[in-house]
C-alpha positions as CSV (number, residue, x, y, z in Angstrom):
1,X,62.2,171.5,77.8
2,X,64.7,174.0,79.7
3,X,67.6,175.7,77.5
4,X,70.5,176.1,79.5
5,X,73.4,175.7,77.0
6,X,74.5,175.4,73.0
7,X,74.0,171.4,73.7
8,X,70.4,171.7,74.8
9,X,69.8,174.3,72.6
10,X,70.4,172.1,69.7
11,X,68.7,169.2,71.3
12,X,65.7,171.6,71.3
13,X,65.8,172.2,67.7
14,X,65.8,168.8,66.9
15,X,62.9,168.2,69.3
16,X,61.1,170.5,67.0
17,X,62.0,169.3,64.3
18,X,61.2,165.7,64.6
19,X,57.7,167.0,65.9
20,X,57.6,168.9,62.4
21,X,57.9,166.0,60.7
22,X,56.0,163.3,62.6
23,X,52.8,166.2,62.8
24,X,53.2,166.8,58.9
25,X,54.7,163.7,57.6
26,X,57.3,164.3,54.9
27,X,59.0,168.1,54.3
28,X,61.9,169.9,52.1
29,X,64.0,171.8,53.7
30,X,62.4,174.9,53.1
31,X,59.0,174.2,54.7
32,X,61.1,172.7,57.9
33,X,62.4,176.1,58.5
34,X,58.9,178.0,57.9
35,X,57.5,175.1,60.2
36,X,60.2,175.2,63.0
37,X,61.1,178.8,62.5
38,X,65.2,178.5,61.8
39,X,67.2,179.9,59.6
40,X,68.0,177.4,56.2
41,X,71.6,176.8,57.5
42,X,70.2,175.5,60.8
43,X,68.2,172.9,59.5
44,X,70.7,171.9,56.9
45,X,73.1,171.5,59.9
46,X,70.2,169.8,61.7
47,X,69.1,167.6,59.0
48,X,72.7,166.6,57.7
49,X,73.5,165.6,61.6
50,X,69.9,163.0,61.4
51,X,70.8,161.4,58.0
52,X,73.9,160.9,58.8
53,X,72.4,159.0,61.8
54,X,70.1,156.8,59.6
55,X,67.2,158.9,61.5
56,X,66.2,160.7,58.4
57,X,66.6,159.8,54.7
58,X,65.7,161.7,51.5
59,X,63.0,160.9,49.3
60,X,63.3,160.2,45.5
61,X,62.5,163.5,43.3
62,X,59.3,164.0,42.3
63,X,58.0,162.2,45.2
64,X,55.3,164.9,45.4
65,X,54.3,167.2,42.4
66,X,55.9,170.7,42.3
67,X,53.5,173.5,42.9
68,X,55.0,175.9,40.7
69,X,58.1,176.6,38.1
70,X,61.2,174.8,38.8
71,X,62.6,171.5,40.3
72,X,59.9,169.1,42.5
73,X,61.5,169.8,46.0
74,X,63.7,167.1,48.1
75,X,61.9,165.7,50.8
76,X,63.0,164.3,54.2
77,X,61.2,161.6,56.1
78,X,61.6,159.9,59.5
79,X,62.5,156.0,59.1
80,X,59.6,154.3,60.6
81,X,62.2,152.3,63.4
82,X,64.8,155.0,63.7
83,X,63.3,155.1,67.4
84,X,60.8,153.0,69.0
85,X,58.7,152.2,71.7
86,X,56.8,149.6,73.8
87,X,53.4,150.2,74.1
88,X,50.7,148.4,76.3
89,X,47.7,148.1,77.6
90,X,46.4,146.3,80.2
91,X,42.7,146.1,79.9
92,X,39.8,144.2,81.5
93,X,40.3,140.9,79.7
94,X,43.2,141.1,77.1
95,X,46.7,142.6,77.6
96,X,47.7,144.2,74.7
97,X,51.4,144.6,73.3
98,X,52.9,146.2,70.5
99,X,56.4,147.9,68.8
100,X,55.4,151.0,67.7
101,X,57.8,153.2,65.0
102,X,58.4,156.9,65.6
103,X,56.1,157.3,62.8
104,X,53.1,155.3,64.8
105,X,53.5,152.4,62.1
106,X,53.1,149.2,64.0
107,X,56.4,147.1,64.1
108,X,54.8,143.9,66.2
109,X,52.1,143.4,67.7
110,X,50.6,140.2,70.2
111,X,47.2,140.3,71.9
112,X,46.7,137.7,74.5
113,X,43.9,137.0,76.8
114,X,43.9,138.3,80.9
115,X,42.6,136.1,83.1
116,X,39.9,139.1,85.7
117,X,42.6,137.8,88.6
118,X,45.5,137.6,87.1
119,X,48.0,139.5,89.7
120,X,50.3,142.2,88.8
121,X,53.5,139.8,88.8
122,X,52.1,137.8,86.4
123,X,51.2,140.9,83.7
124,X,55.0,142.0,84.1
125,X,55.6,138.3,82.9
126,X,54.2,138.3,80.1
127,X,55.3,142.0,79.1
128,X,58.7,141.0,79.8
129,X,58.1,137.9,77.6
130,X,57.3,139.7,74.8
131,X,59.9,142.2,75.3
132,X,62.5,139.8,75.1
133,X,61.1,137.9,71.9
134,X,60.7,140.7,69.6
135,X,62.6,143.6,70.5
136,X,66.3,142.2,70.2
137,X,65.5,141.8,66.7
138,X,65.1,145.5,66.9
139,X,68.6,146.7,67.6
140,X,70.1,147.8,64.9
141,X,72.2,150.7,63.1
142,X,70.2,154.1,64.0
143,X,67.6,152.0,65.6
144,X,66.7,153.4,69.2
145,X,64.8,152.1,71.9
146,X,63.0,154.7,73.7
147,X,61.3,152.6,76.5
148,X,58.0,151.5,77.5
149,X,54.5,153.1,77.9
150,X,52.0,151.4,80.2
151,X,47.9,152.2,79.8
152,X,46.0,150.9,82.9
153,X,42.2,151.4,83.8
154,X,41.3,153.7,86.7
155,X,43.0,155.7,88.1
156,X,46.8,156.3,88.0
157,X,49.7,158.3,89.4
158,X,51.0,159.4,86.1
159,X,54.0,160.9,87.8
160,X,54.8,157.9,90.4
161,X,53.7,155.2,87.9
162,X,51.1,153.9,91.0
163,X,48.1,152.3,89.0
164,X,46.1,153.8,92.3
165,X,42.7,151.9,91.9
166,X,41.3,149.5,89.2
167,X,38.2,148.6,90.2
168,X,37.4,145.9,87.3
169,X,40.7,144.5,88.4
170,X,40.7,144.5,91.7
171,X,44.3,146.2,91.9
172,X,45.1,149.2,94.5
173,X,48.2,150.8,94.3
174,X,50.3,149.0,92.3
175,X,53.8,150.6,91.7
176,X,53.7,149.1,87.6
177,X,56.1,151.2,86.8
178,X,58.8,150.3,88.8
179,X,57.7,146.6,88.3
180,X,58.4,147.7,84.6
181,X,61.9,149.6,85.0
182,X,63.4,146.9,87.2
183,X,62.7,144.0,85.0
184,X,63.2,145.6,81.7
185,X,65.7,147.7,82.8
186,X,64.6,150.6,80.2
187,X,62.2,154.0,81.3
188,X,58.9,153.1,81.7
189,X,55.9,155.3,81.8
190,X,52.6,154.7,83.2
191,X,49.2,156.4,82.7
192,X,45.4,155.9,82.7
193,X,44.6,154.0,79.3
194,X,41.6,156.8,77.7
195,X,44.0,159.7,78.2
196,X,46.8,157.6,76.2
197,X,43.7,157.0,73.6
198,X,43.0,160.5,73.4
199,X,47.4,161.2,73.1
200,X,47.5,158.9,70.7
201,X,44.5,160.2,68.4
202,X,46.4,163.4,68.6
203,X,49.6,162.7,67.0
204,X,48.8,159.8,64.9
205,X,45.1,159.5,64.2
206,X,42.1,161.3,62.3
207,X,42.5,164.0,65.0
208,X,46.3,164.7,64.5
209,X,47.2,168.3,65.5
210,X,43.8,169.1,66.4
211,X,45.7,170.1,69.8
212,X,41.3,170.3,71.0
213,X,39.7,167.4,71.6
214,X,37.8,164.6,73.8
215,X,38.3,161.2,73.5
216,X,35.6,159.1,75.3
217,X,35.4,155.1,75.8
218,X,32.2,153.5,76.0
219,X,32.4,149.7,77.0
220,X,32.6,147.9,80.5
221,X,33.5,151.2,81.9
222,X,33.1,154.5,80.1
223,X,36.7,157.0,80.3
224,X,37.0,159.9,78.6
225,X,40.6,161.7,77.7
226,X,40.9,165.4,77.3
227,X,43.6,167.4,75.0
228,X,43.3,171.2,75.5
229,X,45.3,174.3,73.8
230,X,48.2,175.2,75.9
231,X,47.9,173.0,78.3
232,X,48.0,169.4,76.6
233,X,46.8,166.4,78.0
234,X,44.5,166.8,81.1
235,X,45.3,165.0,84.5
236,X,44.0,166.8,87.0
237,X,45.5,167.9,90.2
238,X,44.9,164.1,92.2
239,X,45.9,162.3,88.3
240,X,42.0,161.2,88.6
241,X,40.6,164.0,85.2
242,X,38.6,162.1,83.0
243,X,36.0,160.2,85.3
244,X,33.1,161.1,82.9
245,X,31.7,157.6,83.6
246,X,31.4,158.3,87.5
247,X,29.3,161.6,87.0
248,X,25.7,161.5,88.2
249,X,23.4,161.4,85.3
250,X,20.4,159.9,86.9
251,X,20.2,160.7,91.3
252,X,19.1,157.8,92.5
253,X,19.2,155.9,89.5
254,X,20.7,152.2,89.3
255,X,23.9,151.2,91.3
256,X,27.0,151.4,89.8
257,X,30.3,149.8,90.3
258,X,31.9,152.6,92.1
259,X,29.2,152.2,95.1
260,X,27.2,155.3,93.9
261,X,24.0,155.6,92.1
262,X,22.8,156.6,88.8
263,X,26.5,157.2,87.2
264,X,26.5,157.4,84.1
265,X,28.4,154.2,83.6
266,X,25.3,152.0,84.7
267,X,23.5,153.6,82.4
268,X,25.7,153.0,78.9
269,X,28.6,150.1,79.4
270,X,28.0,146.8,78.3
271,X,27.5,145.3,81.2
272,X,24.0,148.3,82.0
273,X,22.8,147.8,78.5
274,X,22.4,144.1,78.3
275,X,21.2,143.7,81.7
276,X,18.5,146.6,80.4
277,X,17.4,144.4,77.5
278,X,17.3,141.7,79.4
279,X,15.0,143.0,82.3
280,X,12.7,145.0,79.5
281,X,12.2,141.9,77.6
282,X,12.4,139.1,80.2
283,X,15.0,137.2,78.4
284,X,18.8,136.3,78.6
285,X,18.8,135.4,74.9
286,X,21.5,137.7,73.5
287,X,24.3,135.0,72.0
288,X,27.6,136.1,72.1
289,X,30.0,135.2,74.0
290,X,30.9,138.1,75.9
291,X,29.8,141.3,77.1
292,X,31.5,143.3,73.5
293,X,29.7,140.7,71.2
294,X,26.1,141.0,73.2
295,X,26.1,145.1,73.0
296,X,26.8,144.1,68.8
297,X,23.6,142.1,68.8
298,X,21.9,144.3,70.7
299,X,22.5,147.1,68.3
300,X,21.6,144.7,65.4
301,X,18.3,144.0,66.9
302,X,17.5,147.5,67.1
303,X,18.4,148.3,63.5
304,X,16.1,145.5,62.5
305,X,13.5,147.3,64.2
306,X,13.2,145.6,67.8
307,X,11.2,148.0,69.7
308,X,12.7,147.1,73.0
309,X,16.0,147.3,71.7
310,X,15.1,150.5,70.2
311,X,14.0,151.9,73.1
312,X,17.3,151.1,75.3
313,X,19.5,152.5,73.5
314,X,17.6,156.1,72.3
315,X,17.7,156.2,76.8
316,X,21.4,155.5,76.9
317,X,22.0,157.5,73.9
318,X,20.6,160.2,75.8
319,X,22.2,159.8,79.1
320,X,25.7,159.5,77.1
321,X,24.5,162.7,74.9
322,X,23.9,164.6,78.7
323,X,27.2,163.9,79.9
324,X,29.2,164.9,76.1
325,X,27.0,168.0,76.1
326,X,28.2,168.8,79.8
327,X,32.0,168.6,78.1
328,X,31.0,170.8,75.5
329,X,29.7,173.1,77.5
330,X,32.8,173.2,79.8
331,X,35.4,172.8,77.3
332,X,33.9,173.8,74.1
333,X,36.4,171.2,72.0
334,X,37.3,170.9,68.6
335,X,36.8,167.1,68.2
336,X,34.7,164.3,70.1
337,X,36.6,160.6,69.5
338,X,34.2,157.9,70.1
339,X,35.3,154.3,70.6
340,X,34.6,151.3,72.3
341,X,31.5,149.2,71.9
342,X,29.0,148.7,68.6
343,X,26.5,151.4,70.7
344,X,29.1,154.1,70.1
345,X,30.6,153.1,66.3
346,X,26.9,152.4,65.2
347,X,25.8,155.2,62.5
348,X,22.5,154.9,63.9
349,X,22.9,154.7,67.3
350,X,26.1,157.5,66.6
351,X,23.2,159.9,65.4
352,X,21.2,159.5,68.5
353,X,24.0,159.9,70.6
354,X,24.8,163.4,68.4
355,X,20.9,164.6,68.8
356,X,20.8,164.0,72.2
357,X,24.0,166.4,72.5
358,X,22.6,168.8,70.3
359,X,19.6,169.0,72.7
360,X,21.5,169.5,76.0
361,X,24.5,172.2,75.2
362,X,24.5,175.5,75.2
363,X,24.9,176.9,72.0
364,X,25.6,175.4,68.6
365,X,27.0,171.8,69.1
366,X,27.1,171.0,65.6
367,X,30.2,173.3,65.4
368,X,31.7,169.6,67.3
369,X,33.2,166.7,65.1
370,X,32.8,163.8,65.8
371,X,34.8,161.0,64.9
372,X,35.3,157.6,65.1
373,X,38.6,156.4,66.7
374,X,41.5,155.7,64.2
375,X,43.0,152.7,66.0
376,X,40.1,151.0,67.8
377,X,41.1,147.7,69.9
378,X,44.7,149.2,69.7
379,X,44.5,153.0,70.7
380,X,45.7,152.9,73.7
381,X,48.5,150.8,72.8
382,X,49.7,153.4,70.5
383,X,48.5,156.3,73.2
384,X,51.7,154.4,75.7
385,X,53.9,154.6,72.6
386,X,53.4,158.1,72.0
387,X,53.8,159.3,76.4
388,X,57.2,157.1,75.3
389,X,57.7,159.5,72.5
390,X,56.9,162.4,73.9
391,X,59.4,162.0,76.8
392,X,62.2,161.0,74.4
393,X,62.0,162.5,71.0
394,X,59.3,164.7,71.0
């Protein structure tokens, strides 16, 4: 953020501050300044200017126990709705909609079902829909709507808001965020849904301030979202950073999606693994009703000691732990965030995935954390929140 004047140079402190306290949760004013670097009248000027506002509010002494002599100290903490955002994500088969709190506390929240050819128009329809039903109950005293954050698979023009190419939904250059802007008439934002994963893991989730990691998503497609020091979320210069599924893992191994062989993506998503089962054991019998629910039994079978199953999955494991160990490698980062489908969130199949990324990087790979994702079905939700935030607030 540019400081040109007094104005913006108080807008900047307050930026900094509000980051202080969304990174660190509740703070005195004393820790604000070590945190933010002001002087105390600053942030008493600062602080007295938000709770005035309704944006902050004071907790009851004793709140938290002293750590020396002397009174326990006053601490200041954002209200959960003093701003708020839209967040969404439109995924393969469910379109996902919340009202997320500055805080990342989840205000509403409706999941509804996407129909593989439902047409741009008709997504905007129903985001509009459930604009309108909860968010005028929103507005309020010191109650601020930021805007709305978009996550869409594939690739997208972060800066035009173009969803540029989603294969599993057959959509090519789709201008969603003007769609957005026009019919809600607030500031939308639109990115690629694993880089909002890994954006939200960052500020609100096990990960917070880790300001190093890689989020990767493992289920009909596999995405990956990179956070580096200094630089923040990666894009990449064509918006298209974060392909890890599309890398070659296997030449000439099975066809993928994408027209190319031996990505890694037709060798881990759902859709690879159960057709793998199925051809190894010359059945179709995995009962679920979708792709998510058959990787689960799957998984299941190979914990109960199914040697076919078994076998699958120590292959993908390995293919997935050659492409992480490629990361690490490149990147060296502090976390790895895995979410997605039971192959992934599976303490057994997790450890294979680990071993095989021991074996393949360079170095000591155990110095990596791995972690599972903090808001599962709903990360990227809260990743579109937080672009929102980021923009606006913070």
């Amino acid at each position: 953020m540019a400081v040109k004047n007094q104005s913006d140079l108080r807008d900047n402190n307050i930026r900094m501050l509000l980051q202080a306290l969304v990174r660190s949760g509740p703070l005195s004013r004393s820790e604000l300044c070590r945190a933010i670097g002001l002087t105390p009248p600053a942030v008493t000027g600062l602080t007295k200017q938000l709770l005035d506002d309704g944006i902050l509010f004071e907790q009851k002494p004793g709140a938290r126990q002293p750590t020396g002599a002397g009174r326990p100290p006053i601490l200041l903490q954002l209200r959960d709705d003093a701003y708020t955002a839209l967040g969404v994500e439109i995924g393969v088969d469910r379109l996902t909609m919340g009202v997320i709190g500055i805080t990342g506390k989840f205000l509403h929240v409706q999941t509804l079902r996407l129909d593989a050819t439902a047409l741009p128009e008709q997504v905007v329809d129903a985001i509009y829909a459930f604009y309108a039903n909860y968010t005028a109950n929103l507005q309020g005293p010191g109650v601020h709507l930021c805007g709305i954050g978009l996550a869409a698979t594939g690739r997208v023009d972060s800066t035009s808001g173009i969803n540029r190419f989603a294969p599993n939904l057959g959509w090519r250059d789709v201008p969603l965020g003007r769609m957005l802007q026009d019919r809600l008439q607030i500031p939308a934002s639109v990115d690629n849904n694993v880089r909002l994963m890994a954006l939200a893991e960052e500020w609100f989730g096990k990960a917070r301030n880790s300001r190093s990691l890689v989020f990767v998503q493992v289920s009909s497609g596999v995405g990956c979202g990179i956070l580096l020091p200094g630089i923040g979320l990666v894009r990449g210069t064509y918006h298209g950073a974060g392909e890890l599924g599309h890398c070659t893992v296997v030449p000439q191994g099975p066809l993928c999606t994408c027209g190319k062989q031996g990505c890694l993506e037709a060798l881990v998503s759902n859709k690879a693994l159960v057709k793998a089962y199925e051809q190894a054991s010359g059945s179709s019998a995995l009962p679920s009703n979708d792709r998510q629910g058959q990787v689960a039994v799957l998984v299941q079978r190979a914990q109960d000691g199914d040697p076919i199953a078994k076998d699958i999955l120590l292959n993908a494991a390995e293919h997935l732990g050659i492409g992480l160990a490629t990361i690490v490698n490149l990147i060296e980062p502090r976390s790895i965030i895995l979410n997605g489908n039971a192959f992934v969130r599976t303490p057994l199949t997790r450890g294979w995935i680990q071993e095989a990324v021991q074996r393949h990087t360079f170095g000591n790979a155990t110095a990596v954390e791995f972690l599972d994702s903090t808001f599962q079905d709903k990360q990227a939700m809260v990743g579109a929140a937080t672009a929102v935030f980021r923009k606006c607030v913070l």
